[in-house]
C-alpha positions as CSV (number, residue, x, y, z in Angstrom):
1,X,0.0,0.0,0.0
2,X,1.2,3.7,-1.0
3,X,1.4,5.7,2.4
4,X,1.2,9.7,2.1
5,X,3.7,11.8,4.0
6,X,1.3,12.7,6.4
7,X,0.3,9.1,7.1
8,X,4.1,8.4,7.4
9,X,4.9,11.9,9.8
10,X,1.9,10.6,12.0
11,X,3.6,7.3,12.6
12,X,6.9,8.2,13.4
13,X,5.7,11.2,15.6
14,X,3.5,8.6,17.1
15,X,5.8,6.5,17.5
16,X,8.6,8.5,19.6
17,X,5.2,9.6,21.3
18,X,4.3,6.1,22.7
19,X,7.7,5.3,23.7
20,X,8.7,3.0,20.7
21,X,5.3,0.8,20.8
22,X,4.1,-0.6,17.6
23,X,1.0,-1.5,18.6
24,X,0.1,1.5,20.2
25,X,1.2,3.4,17.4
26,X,-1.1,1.2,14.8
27,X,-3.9,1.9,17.2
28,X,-3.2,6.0,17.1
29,X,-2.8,5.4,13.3
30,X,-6.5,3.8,12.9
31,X,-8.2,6.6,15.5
32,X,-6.5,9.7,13.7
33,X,-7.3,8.6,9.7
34,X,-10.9,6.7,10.7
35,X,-9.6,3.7,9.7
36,X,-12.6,0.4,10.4
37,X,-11.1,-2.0,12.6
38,X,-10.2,-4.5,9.5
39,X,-8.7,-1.9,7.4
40,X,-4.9,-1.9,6.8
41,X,-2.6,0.0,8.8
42,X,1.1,0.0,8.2
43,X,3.0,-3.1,9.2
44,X,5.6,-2.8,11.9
45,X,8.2,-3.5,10.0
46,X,6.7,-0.6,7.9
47,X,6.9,1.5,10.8
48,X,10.6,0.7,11.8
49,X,11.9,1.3,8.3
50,X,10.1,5.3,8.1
51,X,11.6,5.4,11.7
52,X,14.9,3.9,10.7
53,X,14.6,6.6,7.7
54,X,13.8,9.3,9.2
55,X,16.5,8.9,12.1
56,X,19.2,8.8,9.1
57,X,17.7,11.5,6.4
58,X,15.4,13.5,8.3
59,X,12.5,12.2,6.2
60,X,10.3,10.0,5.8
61,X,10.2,9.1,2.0
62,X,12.2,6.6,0.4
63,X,15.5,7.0,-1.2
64,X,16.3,7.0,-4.4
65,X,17.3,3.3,-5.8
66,X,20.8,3.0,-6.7
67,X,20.0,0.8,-9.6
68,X,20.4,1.5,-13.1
69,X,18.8,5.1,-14.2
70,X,16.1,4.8,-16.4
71,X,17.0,6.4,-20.0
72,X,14.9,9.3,-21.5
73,X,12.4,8.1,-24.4
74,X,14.0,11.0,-26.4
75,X,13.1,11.0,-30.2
76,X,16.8,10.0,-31.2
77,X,16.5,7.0,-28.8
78,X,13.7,6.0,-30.3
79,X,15.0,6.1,-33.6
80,X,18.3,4.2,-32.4
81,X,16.6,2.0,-31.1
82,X,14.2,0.8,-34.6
83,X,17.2,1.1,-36.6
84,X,18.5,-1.6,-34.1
85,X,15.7,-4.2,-34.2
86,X,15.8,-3.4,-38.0
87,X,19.6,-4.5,-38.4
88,X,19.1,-7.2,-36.0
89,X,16.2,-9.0,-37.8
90,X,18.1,-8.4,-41.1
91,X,20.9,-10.1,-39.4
92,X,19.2,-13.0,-38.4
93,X,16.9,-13.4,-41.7
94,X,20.8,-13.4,-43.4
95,X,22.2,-15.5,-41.1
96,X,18.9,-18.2,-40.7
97,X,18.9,-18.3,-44.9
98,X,22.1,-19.9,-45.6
99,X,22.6,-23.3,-45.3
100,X,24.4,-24.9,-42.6
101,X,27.0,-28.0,-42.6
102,X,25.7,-30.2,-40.1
């Protein structure tokens, strides 16, 4: 489930608040957003990470992922990137057309 910041600031005020209790900070968490008594409310392992976060950044939100950046569907990459398949599945008609020595 997407959490707003709000949501996330509640908890981990909440949770300093209640002296580090999960449970009491789920409970909180249900009472201030009128949540019915079977309705999700962040994990505690949720909870621990925003605190965990927050204690290290300042924040609450997520990092940014170290993984690969995602390119920019620029109108040159899209072009590179036709002419590509193009060669490639020229390539491989070529190559699948002659006969092989078996």
């Amino acid at each position: 489930m997407v959490w707003s910041g709000e949501q996330r600031g509640f908890a981990v005020r909440t949770f300093f608040e209640n002296g580090r209790s999960f449970v009491a900070t789920q409970r909180a968490f249900r009472l201030q957003f009128n949540l019915a008594r079977h309705d999700t409310v962040p994990h505690r392992n949720v909870i621990a990470n925003w605190v965990r976060t927050f204690e290290e950044t300042g924040s609450t939100l997520r990092l940014r992922g170290s993984g690969r950046p995602k390119t920019v569907r620029t109108p040159e990459n899209l072009i590179r990137v036709s002419e590509a398949i193009v060669q490639s599945l020229f390539c491989t008609k070529t190559y699948s057309s002659t006969p092989t020595k078996l």
